[in-house]
N, C-alpha and C positions, 0 to 999 in steps of 0.2 A: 665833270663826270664823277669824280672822286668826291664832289660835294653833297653829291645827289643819293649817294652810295652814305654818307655818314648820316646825313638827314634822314634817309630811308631807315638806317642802323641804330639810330636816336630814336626814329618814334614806334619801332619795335622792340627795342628796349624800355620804352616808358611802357605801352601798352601792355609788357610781361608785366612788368612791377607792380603797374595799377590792378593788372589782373590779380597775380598774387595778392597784391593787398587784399582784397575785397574778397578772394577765397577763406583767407583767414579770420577774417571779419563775419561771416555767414556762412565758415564751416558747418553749420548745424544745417542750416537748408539744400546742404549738396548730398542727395541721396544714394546710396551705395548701392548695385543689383541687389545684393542679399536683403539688404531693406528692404526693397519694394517688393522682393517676394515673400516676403514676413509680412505686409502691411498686403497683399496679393492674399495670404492665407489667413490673417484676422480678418478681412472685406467676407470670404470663403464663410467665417465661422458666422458672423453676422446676420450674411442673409439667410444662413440654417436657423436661425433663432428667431427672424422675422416671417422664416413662413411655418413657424411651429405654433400649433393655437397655445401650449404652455406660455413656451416664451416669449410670444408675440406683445405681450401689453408692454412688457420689460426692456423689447428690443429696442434699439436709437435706431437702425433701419427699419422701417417699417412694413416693407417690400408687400406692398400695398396691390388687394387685386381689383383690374380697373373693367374685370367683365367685358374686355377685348377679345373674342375667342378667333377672331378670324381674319386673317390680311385680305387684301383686291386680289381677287380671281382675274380680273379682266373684263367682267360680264355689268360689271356696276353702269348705270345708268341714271341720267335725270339733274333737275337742279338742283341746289341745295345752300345753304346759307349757314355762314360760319364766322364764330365772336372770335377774337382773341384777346384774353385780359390775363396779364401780367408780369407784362415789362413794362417800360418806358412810354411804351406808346398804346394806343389800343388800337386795333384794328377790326374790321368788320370786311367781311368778302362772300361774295356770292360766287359759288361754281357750278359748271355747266360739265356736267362729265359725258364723255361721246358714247354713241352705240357701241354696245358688246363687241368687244374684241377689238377696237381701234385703238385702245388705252389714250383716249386724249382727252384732255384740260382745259377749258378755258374759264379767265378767273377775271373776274374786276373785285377791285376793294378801297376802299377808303382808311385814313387813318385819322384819328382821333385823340386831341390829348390826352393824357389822365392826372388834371390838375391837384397840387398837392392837399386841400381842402377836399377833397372826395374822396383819397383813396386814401386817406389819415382823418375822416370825418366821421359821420353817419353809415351803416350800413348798408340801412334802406333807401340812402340818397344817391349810395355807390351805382345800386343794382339801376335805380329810377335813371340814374344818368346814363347808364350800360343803355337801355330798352329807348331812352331819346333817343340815343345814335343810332339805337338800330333802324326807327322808324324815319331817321334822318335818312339815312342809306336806302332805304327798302322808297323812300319816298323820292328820291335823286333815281333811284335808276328803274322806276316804275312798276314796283314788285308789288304794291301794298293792296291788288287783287287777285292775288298769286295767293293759294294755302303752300308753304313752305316747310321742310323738314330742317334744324337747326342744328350744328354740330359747337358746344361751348367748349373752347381751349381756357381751362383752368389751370395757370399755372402755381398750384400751391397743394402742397399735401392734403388729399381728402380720402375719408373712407367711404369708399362705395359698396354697396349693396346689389345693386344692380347697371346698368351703362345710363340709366337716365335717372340717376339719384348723387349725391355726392355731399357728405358731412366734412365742412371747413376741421382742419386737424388744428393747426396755427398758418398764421400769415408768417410768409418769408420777405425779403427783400425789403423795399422803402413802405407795403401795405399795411396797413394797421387800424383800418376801415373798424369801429366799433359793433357788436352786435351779432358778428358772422361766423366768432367761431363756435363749435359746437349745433350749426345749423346747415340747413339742408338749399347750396347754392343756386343748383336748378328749380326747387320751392321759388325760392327769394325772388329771381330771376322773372318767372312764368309770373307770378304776383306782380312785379312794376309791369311785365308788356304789357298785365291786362288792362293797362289805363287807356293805352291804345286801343281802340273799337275797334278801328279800320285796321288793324294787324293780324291776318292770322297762320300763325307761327307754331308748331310744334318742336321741343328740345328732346330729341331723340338719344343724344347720346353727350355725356360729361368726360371730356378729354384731358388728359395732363398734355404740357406742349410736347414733351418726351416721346409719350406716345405718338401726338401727332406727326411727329416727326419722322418715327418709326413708317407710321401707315402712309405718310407721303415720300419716303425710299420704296416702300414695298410696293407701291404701285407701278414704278417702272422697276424695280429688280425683286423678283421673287424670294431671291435667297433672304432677304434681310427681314432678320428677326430682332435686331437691335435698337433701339436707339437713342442715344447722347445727346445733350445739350449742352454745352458751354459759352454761355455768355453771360448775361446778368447775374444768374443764377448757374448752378448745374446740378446735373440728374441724368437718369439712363434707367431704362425697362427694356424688358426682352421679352420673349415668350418661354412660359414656363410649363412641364407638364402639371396638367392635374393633380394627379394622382401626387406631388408634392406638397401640393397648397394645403394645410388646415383647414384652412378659416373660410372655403369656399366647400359646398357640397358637390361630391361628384368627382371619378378619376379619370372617365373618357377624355381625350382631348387635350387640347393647350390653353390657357389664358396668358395675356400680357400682363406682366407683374411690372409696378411703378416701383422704383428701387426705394424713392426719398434718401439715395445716399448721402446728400450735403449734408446730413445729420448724423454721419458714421465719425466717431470719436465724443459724440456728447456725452457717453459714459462714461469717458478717458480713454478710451481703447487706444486713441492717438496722442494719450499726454507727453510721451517722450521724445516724439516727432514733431511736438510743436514749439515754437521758440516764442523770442521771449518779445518780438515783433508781433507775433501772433495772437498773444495775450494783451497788449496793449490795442490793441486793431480789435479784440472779440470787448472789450471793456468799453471802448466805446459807440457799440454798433447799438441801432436798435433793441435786439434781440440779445445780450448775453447769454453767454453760455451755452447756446444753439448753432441748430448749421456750421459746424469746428470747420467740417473736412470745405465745405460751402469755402469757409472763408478764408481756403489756404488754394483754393484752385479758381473761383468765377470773377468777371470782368468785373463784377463791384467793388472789389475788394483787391485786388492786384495791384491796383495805382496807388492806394493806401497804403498796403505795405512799405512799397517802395517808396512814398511819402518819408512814414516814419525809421526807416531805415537810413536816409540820408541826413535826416533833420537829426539821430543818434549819432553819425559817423561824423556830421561838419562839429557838432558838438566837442566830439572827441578832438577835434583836426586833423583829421583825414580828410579834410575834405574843405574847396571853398576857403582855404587858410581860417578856416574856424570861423568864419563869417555865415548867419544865418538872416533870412528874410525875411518878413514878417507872411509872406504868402509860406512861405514853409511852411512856418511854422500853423498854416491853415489846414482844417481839415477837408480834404476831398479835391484841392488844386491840382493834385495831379491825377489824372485820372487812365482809367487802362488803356484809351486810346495815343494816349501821349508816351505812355509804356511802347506800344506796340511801333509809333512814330520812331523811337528812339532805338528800336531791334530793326530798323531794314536795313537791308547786306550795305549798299552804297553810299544813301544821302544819311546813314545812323546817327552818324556824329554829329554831322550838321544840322542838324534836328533835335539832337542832345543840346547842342548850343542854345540854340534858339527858344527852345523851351527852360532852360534853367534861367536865361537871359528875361525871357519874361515872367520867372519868378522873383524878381529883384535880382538876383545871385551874379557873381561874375567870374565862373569859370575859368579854368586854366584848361590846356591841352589835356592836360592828367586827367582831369573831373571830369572831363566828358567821357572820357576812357573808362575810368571807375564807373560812374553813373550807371552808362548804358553796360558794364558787366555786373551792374548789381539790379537791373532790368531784365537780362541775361538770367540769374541764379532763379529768384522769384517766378520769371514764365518759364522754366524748365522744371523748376518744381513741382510747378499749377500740374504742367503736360504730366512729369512722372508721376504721380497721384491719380492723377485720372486715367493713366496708361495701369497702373496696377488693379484700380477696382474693374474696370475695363476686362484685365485678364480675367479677373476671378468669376465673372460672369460666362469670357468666352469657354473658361474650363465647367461651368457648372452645365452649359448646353452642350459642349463634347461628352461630360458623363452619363449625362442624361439621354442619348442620342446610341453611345455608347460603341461611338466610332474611333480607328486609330486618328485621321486626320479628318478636320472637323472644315467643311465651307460655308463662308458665311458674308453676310454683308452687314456694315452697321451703318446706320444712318446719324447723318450728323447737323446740328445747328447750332448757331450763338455768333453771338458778335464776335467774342474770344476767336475762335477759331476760325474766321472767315475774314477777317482784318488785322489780326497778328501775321506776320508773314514765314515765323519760324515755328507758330504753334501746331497746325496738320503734321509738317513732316517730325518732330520731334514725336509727336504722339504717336504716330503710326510706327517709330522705328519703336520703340521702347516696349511698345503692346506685341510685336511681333519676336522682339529678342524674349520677354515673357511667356508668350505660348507659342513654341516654334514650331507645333503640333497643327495650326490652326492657320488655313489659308483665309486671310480676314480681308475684305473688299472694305473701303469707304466710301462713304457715298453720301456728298454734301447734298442737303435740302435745300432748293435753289429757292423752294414758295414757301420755307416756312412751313410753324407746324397749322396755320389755320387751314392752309389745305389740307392735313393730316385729320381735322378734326372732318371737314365735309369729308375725306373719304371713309373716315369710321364711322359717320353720318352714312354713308351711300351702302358701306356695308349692312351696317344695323338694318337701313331700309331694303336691301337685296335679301337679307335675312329673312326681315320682317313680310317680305311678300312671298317667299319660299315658303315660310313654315306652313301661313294661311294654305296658297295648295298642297303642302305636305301634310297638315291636317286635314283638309278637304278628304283627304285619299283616305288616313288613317281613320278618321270617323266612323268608314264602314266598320271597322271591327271594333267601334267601342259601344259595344252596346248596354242600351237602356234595360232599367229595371224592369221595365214594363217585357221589351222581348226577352229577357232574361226567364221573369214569369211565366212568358207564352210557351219556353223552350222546355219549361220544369213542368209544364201540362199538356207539353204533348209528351213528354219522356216519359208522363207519369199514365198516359194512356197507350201507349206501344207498349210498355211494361203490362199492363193489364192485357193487352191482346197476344200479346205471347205467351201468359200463363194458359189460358182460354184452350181449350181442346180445339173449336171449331176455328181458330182463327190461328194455331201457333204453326201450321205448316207455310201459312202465309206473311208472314210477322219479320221484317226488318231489325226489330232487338228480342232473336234468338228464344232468350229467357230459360236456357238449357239446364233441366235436373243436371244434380254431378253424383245425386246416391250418396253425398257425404253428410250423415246424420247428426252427428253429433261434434263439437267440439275435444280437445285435450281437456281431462280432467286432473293430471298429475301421474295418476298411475301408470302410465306408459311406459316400457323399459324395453331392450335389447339393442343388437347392429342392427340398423337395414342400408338398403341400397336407394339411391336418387339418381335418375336423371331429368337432365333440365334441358328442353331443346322450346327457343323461340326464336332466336335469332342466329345472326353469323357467328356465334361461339356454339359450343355446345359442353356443360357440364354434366362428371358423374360426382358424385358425393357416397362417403361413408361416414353415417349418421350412428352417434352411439348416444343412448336419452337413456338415462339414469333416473329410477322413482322418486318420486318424494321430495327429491330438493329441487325436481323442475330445470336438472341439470342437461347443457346438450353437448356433445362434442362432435366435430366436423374435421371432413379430411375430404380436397377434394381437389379436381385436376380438371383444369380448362382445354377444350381440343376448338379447332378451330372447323367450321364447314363452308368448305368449298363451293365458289357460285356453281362450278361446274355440278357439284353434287349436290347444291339445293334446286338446281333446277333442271337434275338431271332424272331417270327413272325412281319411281316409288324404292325398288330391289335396289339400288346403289345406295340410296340413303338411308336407309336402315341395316345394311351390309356398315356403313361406312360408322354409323352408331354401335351397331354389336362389337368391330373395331374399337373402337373408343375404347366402352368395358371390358374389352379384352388387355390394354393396353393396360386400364388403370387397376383392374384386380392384380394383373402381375405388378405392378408397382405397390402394392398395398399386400401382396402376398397371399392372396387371399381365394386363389383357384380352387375351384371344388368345392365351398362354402355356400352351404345352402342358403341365400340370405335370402327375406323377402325385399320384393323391390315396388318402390313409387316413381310414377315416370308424369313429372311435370309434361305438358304438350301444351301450348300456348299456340293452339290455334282452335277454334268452330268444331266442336264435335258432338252429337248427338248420344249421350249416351244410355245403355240402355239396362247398364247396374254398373257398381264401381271398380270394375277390371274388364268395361266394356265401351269402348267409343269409337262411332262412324264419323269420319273427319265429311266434314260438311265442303268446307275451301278451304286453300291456301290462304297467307297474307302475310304481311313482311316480305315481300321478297322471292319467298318460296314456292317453287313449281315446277316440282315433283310429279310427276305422270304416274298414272296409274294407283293413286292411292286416296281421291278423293270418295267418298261413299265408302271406304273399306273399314275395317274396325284397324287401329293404329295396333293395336295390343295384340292381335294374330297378326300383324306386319312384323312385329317387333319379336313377338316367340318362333315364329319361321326362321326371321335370318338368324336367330339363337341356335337353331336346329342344323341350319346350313353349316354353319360354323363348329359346331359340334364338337365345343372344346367342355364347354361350362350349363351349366343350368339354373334356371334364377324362379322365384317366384312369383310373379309377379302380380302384385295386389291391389295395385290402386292407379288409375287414371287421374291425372291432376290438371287443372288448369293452371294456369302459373298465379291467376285472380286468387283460386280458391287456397294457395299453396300460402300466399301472402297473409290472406285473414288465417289461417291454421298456424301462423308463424306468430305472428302479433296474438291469436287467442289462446298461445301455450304462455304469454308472460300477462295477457290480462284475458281472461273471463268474460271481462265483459263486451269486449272485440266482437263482432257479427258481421262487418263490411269489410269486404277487401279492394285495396283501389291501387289497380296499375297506368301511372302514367310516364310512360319509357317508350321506348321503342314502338310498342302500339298503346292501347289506351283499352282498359276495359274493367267491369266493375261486377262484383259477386255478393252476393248478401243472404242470412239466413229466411228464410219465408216460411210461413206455417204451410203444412204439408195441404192442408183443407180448401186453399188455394191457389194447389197445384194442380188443374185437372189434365194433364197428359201421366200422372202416375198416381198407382193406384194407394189408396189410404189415405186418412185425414188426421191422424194422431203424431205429434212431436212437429220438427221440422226439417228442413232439406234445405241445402244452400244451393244456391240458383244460380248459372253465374249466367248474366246477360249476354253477353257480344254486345254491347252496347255500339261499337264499332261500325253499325253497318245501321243503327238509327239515320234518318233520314234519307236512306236508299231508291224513299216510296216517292221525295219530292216532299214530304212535312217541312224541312228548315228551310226551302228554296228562299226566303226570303229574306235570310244573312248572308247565304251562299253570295262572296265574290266574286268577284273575274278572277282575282288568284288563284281562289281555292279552284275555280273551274280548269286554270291553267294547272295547276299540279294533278288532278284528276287524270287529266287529258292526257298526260305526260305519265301516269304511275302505270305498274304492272296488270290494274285491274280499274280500267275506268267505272266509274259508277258506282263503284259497291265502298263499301267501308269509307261513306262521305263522312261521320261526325269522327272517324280517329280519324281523318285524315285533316281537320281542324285544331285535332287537340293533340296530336302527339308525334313523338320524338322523333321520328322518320319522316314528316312532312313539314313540321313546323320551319325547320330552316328555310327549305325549299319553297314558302309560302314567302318569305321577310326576299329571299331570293326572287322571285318574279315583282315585287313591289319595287326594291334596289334598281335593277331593270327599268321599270314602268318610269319611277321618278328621273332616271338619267335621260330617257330617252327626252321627259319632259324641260331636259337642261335644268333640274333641279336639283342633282347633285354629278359629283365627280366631273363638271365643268360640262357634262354632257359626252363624256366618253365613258362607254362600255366597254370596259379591259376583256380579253381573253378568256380569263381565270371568274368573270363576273356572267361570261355566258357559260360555264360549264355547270352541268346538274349535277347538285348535290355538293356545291363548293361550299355553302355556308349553312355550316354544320352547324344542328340548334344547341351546341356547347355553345357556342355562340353570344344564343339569347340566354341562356341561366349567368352566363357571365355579367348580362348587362341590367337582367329584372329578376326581381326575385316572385319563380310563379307560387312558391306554397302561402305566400304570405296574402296574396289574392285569392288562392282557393280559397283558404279558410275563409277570409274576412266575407269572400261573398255566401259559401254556406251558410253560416251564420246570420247573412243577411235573408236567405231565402227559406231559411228553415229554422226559425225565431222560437218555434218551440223547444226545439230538439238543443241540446245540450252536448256536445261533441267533440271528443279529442282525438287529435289526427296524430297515430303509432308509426313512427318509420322502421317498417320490415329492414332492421339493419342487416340479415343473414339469409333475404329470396326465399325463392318460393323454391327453392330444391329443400331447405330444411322442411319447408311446411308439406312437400310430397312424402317425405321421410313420416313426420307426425300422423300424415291421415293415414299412411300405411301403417303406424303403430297404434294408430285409433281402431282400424278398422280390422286388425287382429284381434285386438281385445275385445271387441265387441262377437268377433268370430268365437273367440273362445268364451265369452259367456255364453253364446248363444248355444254353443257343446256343453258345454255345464250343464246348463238348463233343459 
């Protein structure tokens, strides 16, 4: 017993020693926490530089976007066929994905050398030999009268443009195929099939295995936006937002960004971190000077190390009594799988043996102990490296997300990590002591990423037939030049029938004199009074316009109106207005001041000189009793009378159209159109008085403001008219009437992309076919919305322009509404009062 107890006490005492030794010997590769959160926060600075279009050409990460915008819903369907080139092996597979909603798999595939003459040869012999095995495969398993959609696993840095385009950056690993970099690998590709007649094959979508990787977790776990490879090579993409990327147009949404991390320290960012094994291992790789961080963590490169770190140590004699092999002294004898032989818990040592044994070498009890702890240093290194840049991604999607703790799943491949037996659990503990903010799931790829590639293949095609009927739908509203045309001659003959005596009682666009003659000429000066009522606010203003310098000043106070009181009695809501000005004179100080006043009214009025309007209807909203056919202006001096604090004078009835162009024609002249598109939609312009026949005289001119608003009321545009638009109709306060605002402005537009949103879920073409709560309620999706996502002046103009090629025309934005432009016509229309007393 006591024997068994010294023996036991002896080889735990050798095993400290050798351990020690070999600490001290590869001090430099034992990484400290603070380290790896220092190399955590240069990884950090990196990919900032890789997704900035400045820095992006400069960057050694190249954080590459692969035009991935979408993970498996669950709804993917169909067969689909899938390459993968760029390991060891090649592989080709066809998968069968099940009906919607079963999330299942089934997959056959073959594997294929990729002998060293091909993939270190000709370019074009590469691709020609790729497109043989496919039509080997396709011809083995009886596909080759099947048309097929193709997903390519490329595992090598490329820039993409789009998901079915991809530019060779360089070759990594053992490839070095002449001709390919700098060209377009799904080009090259689509060229060799087509030698094959009997093939026919579309390559839908250009995959890193990373990603496929990624989209083969995400198909059975939703969470996972990650994913890692570690084997041959390594790398990892995530999903990024938008609105991050440069180098990609467009902030809505997410893309999968391809890291290319194995190239993080090609600048030096890592020269201090790397030793002096490291440099001797990068000096003789294919590639110098490339892929650093590549060649301190992937299974190519690990068995090397550890090669040249032994074949230094026996040198020294540490090791082997100074006895070296000639297989040592060989490059690539030991390779990562014999690493990973020599890290298992039990048989380790025994396996240390035996593999040093058949390097020539003849081990002692010690060497094997050493060995497998300088086996040990090397693969916990690889893990901590790849456990830091790891963090620095999971911290870039907790900011981005901009959650306390962040859930997530990452997905994982590579031989490294599926045949080492200490590499998963090291990685995972290391990444989680690093962001302990961050509930992180792993989640090994059991098929690889070429399943990844058919299901980014199943995506694109679930995509690709979504849009087609999601364009289908939106077609209705993109209309042709031609009805464009059609729509500018009938505008432009309801325009002519409203001016018309005999036809303007019956007339859909209004075409209402406003009595406002003349433009600002400069000379205008004193206070006046504004109000502004068109919608759920209601503003007063005090207007002070100074001669000569064309100078205005404003002071003005927002009240808000109640639904109950827009759609209560005519007498409350003008009681609840004289209110207002009661509020805001006392805030301005200004009771018992006789000022004249302009009162913007943005709705249909008939008027019949300009401090005279019969309100025709309501719109926006409002509806108010008892005040339609009344003149707004004795509505408005009664409840002044009621009130019987103050007295005003009030001069001018305004449109809020005509208040607009009076706004814009006090800083240009040459200004004669006013156009409001907000809340409702409606347009005013000066017209010569000679054809106006509902007022009398033919000398100067008169600004007209249409109602354009209620164009098409007669049934003239039935013939763009949608189901939308006939659903929000159906649904507004006032079916029927006000059909072309209710097409073009700001109170229905939302509500219009709202019943579309609807139509397409029901179609299970968007939101997986679920209608949220919040998705049926009227009026959720506010057209801030749409200005957020299109920009509309940019299409107004450019189609003006297109439809009125003579005309020459700059569109003024009324920075200051149409309360200041009520104020000007009532400073216009004194002046004109007082010449007229002059004279």
């Amino acid at each position: 017993m006591f024997a068994v107890h010294l023996m036991a006490f002896y080889f735990s005492k050798l095993k400290e020693d050798q351990i020690k030794k070999v600490d001290r010997f590869l001090y430099h590769m034992r990484l400290s926490d603070d380290t790896l959160l220092d190399i955590m926060r240069r990884f950090q600075a990196e990919m900032e530089k890789g997704l900035a279009k400045d820095t992006n050409p400069t960057a050694a990460v190249k954080m590459l976007p692969t035009f991935v915008r979408a993970i498996p819903d669950g709804s993917e369907k169909g067969e689909f066929l899938s390459l993968d080139l760029g390991g060891s092996k090649f592989r080709v597979l066809k998968v069968q994905v099940a009906e919607e909603g079963k999330r299942h798999v089934q997959m056959e595939s073959q594997f294929y050398p990729t002998p060293s003459e091909v993939i270190r040869g000709n370019g074009t012999e590469l691709f020609e030999y790729v497109a043989d095995c496919l039509a080997d495969f396709m011809k083995t398993k009886d596909l080759k009268h099947k048309k097929l959609p193709l997903g390519l696993t490329f595992s090598f840095p490329c820039r993409q443009t789009k998901l079915e385009e991809g530019v060779l950056i360089s070759w990594t690993k053992k490839f070095k195929a002449r001709g390919v970099q700098d060209t377009d690998v799904v080009s090259r590709l689509t060229k060799a099939m087509r030698r094959h007649k009997d093939m026919d094959v579309d390559i839908l979508a250009l995959v890193n295995d990373t990603v496929g990787t990624m989209m083969t977790c995400a198909y059975d776990d939703p969470h996972c936006e990650v994913g890692v490879i570690i084997g041959t090579g390594t790398n990892a993409c995530y999903m990024e937002d938008m609105s991050n990327i440069d180098l990609v147009e467009g902030d809505e949404g997410r893309m999968c960004i391809n890291t290319e991390w194995g190239a993080f320290g090609d600048d030096g960012a890592l020269e201090d971190i790397r030793t002096e094994f490291d440099r001797e291992l990068d000096l003789g790789s294919l590639n110098p000077g490339k892929q650093l961080f590549e060649k301190m963590i992937s299974g190519l490169y690990l068995g090397e190390l550890v090669r040249l770190i032994l074949l230094k140590m026996a040198k020294a004699g540490l090791l082997f009594g100074g006895e070296k092999s000639s297989a040592l002294h060989t490059k690539g004898k030991i390779e990562t799988r014999h690493v990973a032989a020599m890290e298992k818990y039990k048989e380790g040592l025994a396996n240390t043996r035996e593999i040093l044994v058949d390097l020539g070498l003849e081990p002692s009890e010690a060497d094997c102990v050493a060995v497998q702890h300088v086996c040990t240093i090397v693969s916990f290194r690889s893990a901590n490296l790849c456990a830091a840049a790891l963090a620095a991604i999971l911290t870039r999607l907790q900011e981005n997300k901009r959650v306390e703790r962040l859930r997530t799943t990452v997905g994982v491949d590579g031989t490294l990590y599926k045949i080492h037996p200490q590499y998963p659990k090291r990685l995972h503990k290391v990444v989680r002591k690093l962001v302990p903010s961050c509930d992180v799931r792993f989640l090994l790829s059991e098929s690889g990423s070429t399943k990844g590639a058919a299901m980014v293949t199943a995506v694109a095609s679930r995509v690709q037939a979504q849009r087609k009927q999601i364009d289908k739908v939106l077609a209705l509203f993109r209309l042709t030049r031609e009805q464009l045309v059609d729509v500018q001659a009938k505008m432009r003959a309801e325009l002519e029938y409203g001016l018309k005596k005999k036809s303007h009682a019956l007339a859909t666009v209004r075409m209402l004199p406003t009595y406002v003659c003349g433009l600002p000429d400069g000379t205008e000066k004193g206070k006046f009074l504004a109000l502004d009522l068109g919608g759920t606010n209601f503003r007063v203003l005090l207007v002070k316009i100074r001669s000569g310098r064309r100078s205005v000043r404003m002071y003005n106070k927002i009240f808000a109106i109640p639904l109950g009181i827009m759609q209560g009695t005519g007498e409350e809501l003008f009681d609840h207005i004289v209110q207002c000005i009661a509020d805001f004179l006392d805030y301005m100080g200004l009771k018992g001041a006789p000022l004249p006043l302009g009162f913007t009214f943005s709705f249909p009025c008939r008027q019949m000189s300009i401090d005279k309007g019969a309100l025709i209807g309501w719109t926006k909203g409002f509806k108010a009793t008892d005040c339609e056919g009344e003149d707004v202006v004795d509505m408005l001096r009664e409840a002044i009378k009621r009130r019987n604090e103050f007295d005003l004078d009030i001069v001018a009835l305004v449109n809020d159209t005509v208040g607009t162009m009076m706004t814009c024609g006090y800083e240009d002249p040459n200004c004669e159109i006013g156009l409001i598109a907000g809340t409702g939609s409606n347009l005013c312009y000066m017209e010569d008085m000679r054809n106006i026949e509902v007022v009398e005289g033919d000398e100067g001119k008169m600004c007209i403001n249409t109602e354009w608003g209620g164009f098409g009321d007669n049934g003239c545009i039935e013939d763009i008219w949608t189901q939308y638009d006939m659903e929000v109709d159906e649904g507004s306060l006032n079916p029927g009437k006000q059909r072309y605002e209710k097409m073009t402005s700001g109170m229905y537009l939302g509500e219009i992309v709202r019943q579309i949103l609807i139509d397409l879920t029901k179609q299970g073409l968007l939101f997986r076919g679920q209608i949220s709560e919040r998705l049926r309620t009227r009026g959720i999706f506010e057209t801030k919305f749409l200005s957020q996502i299109e920009s509309f002046s940019r299409i107004l103009q450019e189609t003006v322009k297109e439809l009125a090629p003579r005309c020459d025309v700059t569109f003024m934005l009324s920075e200051d509404g149409s309360g200041k432009g009520a104020a000007l016509i009532t400073a216009v229309a004194k002046r004109i009062q007082q010449a007229w007393k002059e004279n």
